[in-house]
C-alpha positions in Angstrom: 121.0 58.6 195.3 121.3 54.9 196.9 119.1 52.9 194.8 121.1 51.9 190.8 118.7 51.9 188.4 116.5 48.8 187.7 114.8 48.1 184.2 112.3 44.8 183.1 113.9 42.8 180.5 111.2 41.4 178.6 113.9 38.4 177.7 114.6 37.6 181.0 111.2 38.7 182.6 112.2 40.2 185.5 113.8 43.5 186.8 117.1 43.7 186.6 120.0 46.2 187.4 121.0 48.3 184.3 124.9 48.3 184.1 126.4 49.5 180.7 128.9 46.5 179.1 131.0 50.0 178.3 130.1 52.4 180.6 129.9 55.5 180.5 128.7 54.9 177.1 124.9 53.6 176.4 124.1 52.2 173.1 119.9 52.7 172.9 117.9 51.6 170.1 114.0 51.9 169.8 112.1 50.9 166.5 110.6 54.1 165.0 107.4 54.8 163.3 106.5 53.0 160.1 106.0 55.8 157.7 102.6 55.1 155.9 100.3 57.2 157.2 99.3 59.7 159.3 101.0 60.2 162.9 98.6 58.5 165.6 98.6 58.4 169.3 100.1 54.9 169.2 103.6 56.8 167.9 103.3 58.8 171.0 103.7 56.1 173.7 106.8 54.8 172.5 108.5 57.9 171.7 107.8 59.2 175.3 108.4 56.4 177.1 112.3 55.9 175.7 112.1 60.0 175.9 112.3 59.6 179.4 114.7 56.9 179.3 116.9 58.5 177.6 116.4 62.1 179.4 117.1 60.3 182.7 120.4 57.7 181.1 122.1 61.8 180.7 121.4 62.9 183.5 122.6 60.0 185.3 126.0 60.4 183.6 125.9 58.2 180.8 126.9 59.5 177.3 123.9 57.6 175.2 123.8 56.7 171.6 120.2 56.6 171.2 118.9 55.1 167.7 115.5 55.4 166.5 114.9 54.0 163.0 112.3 55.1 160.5 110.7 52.4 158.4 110.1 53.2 154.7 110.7 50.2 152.9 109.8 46.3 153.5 106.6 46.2 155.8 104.4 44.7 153.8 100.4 44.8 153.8 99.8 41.6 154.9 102.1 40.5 157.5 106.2 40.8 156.7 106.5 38.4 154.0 104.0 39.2 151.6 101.5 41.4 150.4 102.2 44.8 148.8 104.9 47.8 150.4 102.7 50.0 151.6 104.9 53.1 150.6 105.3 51.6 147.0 101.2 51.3 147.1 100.3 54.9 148.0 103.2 56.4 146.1 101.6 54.1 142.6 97.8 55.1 143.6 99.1 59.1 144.5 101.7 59.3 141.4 104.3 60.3 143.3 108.0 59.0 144.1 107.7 56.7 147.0 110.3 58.9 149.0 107.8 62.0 148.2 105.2 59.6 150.4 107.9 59.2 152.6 109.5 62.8 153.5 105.7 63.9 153.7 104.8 61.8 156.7 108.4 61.9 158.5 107.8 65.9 158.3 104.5 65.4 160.0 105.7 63.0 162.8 108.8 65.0 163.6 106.3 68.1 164.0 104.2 65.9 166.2 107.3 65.0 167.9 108.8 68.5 168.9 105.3 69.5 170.3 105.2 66.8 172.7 108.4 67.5 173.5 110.8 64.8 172.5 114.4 65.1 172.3 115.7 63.9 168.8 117.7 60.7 168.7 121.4 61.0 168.1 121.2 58.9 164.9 117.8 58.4 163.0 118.5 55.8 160.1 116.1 55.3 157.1 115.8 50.9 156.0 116.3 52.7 152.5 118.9 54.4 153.3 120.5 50.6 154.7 120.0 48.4 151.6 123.8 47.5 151.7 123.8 46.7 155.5 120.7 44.6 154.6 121.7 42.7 152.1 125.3 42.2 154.0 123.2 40.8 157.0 121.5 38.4 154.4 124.9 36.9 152.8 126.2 36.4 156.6 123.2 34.1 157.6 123.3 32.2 154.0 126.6 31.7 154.9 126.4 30.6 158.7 123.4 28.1 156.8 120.4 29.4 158.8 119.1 30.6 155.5 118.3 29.4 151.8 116.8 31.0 148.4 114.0 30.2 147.0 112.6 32.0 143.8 114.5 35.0 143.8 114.0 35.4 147.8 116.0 34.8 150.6 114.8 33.0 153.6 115.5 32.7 157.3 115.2 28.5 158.0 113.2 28.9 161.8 113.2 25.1 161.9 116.8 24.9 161.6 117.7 27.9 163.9 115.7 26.4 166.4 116.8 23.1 167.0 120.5 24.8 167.0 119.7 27.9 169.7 116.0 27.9 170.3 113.6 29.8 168.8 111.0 32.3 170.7 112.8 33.4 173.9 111.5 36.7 174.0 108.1 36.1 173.2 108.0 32.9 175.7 106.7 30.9 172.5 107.8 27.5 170.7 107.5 26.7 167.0 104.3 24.1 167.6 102.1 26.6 169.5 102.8 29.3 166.7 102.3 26.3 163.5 98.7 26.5 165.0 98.3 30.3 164.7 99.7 30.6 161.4 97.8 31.8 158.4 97.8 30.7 154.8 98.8 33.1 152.7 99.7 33.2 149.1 103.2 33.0 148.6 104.0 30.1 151.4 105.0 27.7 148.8 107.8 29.6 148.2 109.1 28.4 152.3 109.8 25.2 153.5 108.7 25.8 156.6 105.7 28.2 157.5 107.1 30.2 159.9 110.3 30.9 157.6 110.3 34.5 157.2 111.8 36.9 154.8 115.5 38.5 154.4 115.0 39.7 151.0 112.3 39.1 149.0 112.0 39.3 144.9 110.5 42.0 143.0 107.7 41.9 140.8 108.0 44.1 137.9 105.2 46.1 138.6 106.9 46.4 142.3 108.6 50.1 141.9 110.8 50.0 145.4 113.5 47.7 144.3 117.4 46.9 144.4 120.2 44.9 143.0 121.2 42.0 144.8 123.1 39.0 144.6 119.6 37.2 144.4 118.0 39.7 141.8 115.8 42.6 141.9 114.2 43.2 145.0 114.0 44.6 148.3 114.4 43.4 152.4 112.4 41.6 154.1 110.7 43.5 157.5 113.0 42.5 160.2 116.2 42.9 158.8 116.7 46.6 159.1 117.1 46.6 162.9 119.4 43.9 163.5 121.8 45.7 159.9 121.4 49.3 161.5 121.5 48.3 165.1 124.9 46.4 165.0 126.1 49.1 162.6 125.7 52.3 164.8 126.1 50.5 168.1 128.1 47.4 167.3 127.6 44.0 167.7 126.5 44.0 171.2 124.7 46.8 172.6 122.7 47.7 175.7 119.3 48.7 175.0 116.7 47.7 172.5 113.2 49.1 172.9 109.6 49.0 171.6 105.9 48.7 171.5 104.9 45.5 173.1 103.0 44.5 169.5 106.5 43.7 168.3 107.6 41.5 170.3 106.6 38.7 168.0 107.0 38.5 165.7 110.1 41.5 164.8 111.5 41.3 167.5 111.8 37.7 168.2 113.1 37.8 164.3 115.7 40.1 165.1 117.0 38.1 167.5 117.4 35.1 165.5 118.9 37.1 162.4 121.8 39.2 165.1 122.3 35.2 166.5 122.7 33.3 163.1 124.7 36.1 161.8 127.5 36.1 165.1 127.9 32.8 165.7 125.7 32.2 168.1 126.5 35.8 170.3 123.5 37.8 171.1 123.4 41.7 170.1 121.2 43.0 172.8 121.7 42.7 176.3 118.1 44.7 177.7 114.9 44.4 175.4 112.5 47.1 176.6 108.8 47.2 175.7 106.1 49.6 176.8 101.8 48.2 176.6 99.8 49.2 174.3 96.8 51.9 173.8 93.1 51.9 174.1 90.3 54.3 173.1 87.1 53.7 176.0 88.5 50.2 176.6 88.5 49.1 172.7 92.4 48.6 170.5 92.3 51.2 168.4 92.0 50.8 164.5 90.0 52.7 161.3 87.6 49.6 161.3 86.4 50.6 164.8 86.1 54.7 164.0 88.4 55.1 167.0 91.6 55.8 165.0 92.7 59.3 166.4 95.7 61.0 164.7 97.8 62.7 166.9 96.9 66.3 164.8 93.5 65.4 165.4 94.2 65.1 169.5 95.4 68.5 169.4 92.8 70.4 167.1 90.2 68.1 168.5 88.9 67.1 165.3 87.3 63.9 165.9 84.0 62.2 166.7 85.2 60.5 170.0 86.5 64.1 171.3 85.0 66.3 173.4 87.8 69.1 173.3 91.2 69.7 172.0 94.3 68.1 174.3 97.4 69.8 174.3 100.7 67.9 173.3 101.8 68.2 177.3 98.3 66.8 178.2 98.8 64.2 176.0 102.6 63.4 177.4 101.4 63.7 181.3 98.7 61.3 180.6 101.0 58.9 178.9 103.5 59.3 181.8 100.6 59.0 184.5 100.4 55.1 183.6 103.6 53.1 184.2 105.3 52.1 180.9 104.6 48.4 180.9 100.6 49.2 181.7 97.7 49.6 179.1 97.1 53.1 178.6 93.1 53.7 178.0 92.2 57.7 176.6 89.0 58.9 177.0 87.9 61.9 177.6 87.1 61.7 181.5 90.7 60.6 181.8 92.3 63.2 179.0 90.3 66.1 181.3 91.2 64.6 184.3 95.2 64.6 183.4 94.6 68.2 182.0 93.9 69.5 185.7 95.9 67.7 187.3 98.9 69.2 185.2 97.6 72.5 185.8 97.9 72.2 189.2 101.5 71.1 189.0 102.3 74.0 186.8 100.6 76.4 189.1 102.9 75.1 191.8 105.8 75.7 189.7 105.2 78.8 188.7 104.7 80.0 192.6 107.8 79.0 193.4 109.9 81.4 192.3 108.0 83.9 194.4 108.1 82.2 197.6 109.5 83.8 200.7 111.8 81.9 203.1 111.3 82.5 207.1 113.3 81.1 210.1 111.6 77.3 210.0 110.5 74.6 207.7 106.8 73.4 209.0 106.0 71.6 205.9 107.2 68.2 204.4 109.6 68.7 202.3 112.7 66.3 202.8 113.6 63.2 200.8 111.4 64.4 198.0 114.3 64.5 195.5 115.8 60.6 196.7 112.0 59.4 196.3 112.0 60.6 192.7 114.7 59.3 192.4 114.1 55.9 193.8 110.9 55.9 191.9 112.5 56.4 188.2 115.1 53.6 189.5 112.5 51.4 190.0 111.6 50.8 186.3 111.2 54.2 185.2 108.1 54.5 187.7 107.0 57.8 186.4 103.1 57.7 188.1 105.5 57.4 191.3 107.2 60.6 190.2 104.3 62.5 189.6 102.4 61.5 192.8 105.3 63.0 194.7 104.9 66.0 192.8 101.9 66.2 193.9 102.5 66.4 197.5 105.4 68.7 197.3 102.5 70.8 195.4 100.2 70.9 198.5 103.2 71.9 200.5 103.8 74.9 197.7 100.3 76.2 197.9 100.1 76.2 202.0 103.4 78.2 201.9 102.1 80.5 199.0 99.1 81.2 200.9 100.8 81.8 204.1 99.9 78.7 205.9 103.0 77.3 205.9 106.7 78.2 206.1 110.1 77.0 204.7 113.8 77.8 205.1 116.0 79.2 202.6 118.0 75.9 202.2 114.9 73.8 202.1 113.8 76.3 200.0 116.2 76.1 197.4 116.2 72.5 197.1 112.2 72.7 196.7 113.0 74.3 193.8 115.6 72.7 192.3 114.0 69.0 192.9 110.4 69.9 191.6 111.9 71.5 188.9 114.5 68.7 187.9 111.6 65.9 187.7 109.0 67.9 186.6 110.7 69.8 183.4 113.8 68.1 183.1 113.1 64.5 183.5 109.6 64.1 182.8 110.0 66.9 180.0 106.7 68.7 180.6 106.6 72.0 179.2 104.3 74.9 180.5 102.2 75.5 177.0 100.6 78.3 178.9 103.9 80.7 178.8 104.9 79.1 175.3 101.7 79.5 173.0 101.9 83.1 170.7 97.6 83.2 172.0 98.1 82.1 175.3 101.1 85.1 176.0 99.0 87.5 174.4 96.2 86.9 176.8 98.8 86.7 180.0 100.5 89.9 178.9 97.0 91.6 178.7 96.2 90.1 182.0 99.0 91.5 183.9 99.1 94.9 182.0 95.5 95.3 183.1 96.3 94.6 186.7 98.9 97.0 186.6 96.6 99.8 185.3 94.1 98.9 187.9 97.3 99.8 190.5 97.7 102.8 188.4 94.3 103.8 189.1 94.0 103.3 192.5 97.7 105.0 193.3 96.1 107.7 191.4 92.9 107.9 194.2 95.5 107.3 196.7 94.2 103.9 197.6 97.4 102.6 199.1 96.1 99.9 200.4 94.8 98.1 196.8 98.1 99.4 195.0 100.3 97.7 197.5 98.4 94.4 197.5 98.4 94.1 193.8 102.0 94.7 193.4 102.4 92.1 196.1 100.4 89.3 194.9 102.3 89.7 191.7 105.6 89.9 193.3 105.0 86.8 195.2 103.9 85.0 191.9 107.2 85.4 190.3 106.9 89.2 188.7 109.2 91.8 188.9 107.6 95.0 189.3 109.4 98.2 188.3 107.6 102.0 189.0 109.2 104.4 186.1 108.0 108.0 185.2 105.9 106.4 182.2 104.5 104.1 184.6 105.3 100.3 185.4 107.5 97.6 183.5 107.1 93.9 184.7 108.9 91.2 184.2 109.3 87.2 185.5 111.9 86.5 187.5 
């Protein structure tokens, strides 16, 4: 592999070459899901995306911390600063504890999660869990003077920040451009400035997620559980911070100006990653617009804009079809499209196993595994990855069907690359061999093939007995005569 691996850092806006500060170990954090409702396809981009980043960071050598953090507590309904917790709302409507809304929603996502195949993080902190670390991070900017109280809150002073170490890097912004984009909303008297945002904020009494502070009752503002949970599982610098592009600004920017005005000026991130966002038929997808799909409803195909169900892996090798930093638009052209297309890469998979090598290598096989690799260098270029795939498919098929030939060696290496990017890497999964249904059916299917040998052995038609155990040889099976009959088997 000659190419190091190269990632766009949104701060700096170019590609640049990923080299750990503390190599080999990689600190990763990605915000999480925002427990409130039900698990939606906009959860799944993210989570594959930095799936694959972190799949490929291991296998590269590097021992990765990855930290993905579950929101449950301080993003409000209106925007960060006011308005009411969601949790808090549903759990006052519903009657229940607000961490009974909580586990019930985390429990669906992680289900939603392990079907499309993504690993776990090593660490997956809960805001609630953090209120210490919060309210630490708080006293730290008060103290540094890039915050003030007002009313019981606590409040970060943009104005202030900005004029010491500028304010809206990331997002490529400066404070007049976003005074002219700000709403009014109730509660502003409470800042002096209007794009002041909340570290902590003070309780209502009617406001049921609350916690002692050295400011009163209350609870954090939005943006401070990152920058507390970030700094305390990976320190105060650390490689990797990833997202959904939405949160750029303004979390992200946030975050940055909280990790800043709480180390004297040092920055805590060194690479800010952030995939593009998802479309339904070329619309942003929201309940107002009937396009909201859950991710449960994807798979059952429950929905009004669906045509069929999609399998968790169709919906992964759709996402990964699209590069990272691209809009993603699902339809149901594109959704049937990406279920072929997997199929055929799974087909070629699965006749590899049961190909024969000969004296020569007449198909193109070579550099297959450095142009993977040089493609996932290159910015985690997974549609690169896949188009390879692809070919080396075409090559599988003209060997399968005898049209083709290929050394042992090259062989090997066939195998071992194709199955590297394909399952390892890209973390597709064949559903087909893994679904209780789908096994049934394929057990049946072979079972009947083998009693259609047994039938034609029995008429002493040599010719269709040997051809069947053939063709299923040379798709992978092992086929074993007994007294009883025959017992199969995949290699």
């Amino acid at each position: 592999m000659n190419h190091p691996l190269h990632i766009y850092n949104t701060l700096t806006r170019s590609k640049e070459q990923f080299v750990p500060s503390q190599a080999p170990h990689v600190g990763l954090y990605v915000c999480g899901p925002t427990v409130y409702g039900d698990g939606h396809l906009g959860h799944a981009r993210p989570a594959i995306t930095f799936d694959l980043l972190f799949r490929y960071l291991q296998h590269l050598g590097y021992k990765v911390r990855y930290v993905r953090n579950i929101t449950d507590v301080g993003h409000l309904e209106h925007d960060a600063d006011e308005g009411e917790d969601k949790i808090a709302k549903k759990a006052r409507l519903e009657q229940l504890e607000p961490m009974e809304v909580v586990q019930y929603y985390m429990t669906r996502y992680h289900k939603a999660m392990e079907r499309l195949n993504v690993l776990p993080p090593s660490i997956e902190p809960m805001a609630s869990g953090h209120i210490i670390e919060q309210i630490e991070l708080t006293k730290q900017i008060l103290e540094a003077g890039f915050a003030y109280e007002s009313a019981g809150s606590v409040y970060f002073d943009v104005r202030k920040f900005d004029e010491v170490y500028g304010y809206g890097k990331l997002s490529g912004r400066n404070i007049e451009d976003m005074l002219h984009n700000t709403r009014e909303l109730d509660g502003q008297g409470e800042k002096r400035f209007p794009l002041d945002f909340a570290l902590w904020k003070n309780a209502q009494p009617e406001h049921i997620m609350r916690w002692p502070s050295p400011w009163g009752m209350g609870f954090p503002g939005w943006h401070c559980e990152c920058t507390a949970m970030g700094r305390k599982y990976l320190g105060e610098t650390f490689d990797i911070h990833g997202g959904g592009m939405d949160l750029v600004f303004p979390h992200h920017e946030c975050e940055i100006a909280q990790a800043v005005a709480s180390q004297q000026g040092q920055a805590m991130v060194r690479y800010w990653m952030h995939n593009n966002m998802i479309t339904i038929e070329g619309k942003k997808m929201s309940k107002s617009a009937g396009n909201f799909i859950t991710l449960d409803e994807f798979f059952t195909g429950e929905h009004q804009h669906l045509q069929q169900a999609y399998s968790p892996m169709t919906i992964r090798f759709f996402i990964l079809g699209a590069h990272y930093r691209s809009t993603v638009d699902f339809g149901n052209d594109a959704l049937q499209a990406a279920e072929k297309g997997l199929a055929r890469l799974l087909d070629a998979a699965a006749l590899l196993d049961g190909l024969k090598a000969s004296g020569q290598t007449t198909v193109s096989v070579s550099g297959l595994r450095e142009r993977c690799y040089e493609a996932l260098n290159d910015d985690l270029n997974s549609p690169m990855v896949i188009a390879e795939l692809f070919e080396a498919s075409r090559a599988i098929n003209s060997i399968h069907s005898g049209l083709a030939s290929i050394t042992a060696e090259d062989l090997e290496e066939l195998r071992a690359t194709f199955r590297l990017f394909l399952f390892d890497l890209l973390g597709l999964v064949d559903e087909r061999q893994t679904d209780s249904g789908s096994q049934t059916a394929f057990s049946g299917a072979v079972d009947l093939l083998l009693q259609l040998r047994a039938t034609a052995k029995s008429n002493k038609d040599w010719a269709t007995s040997d051809r069947i155990r053939d063709e299923l040889t040379a798709l992978g099976f092992v086929i074993k005569d007994t007294k009883d009959g025959a017992e199969w088997q995949l290699k």
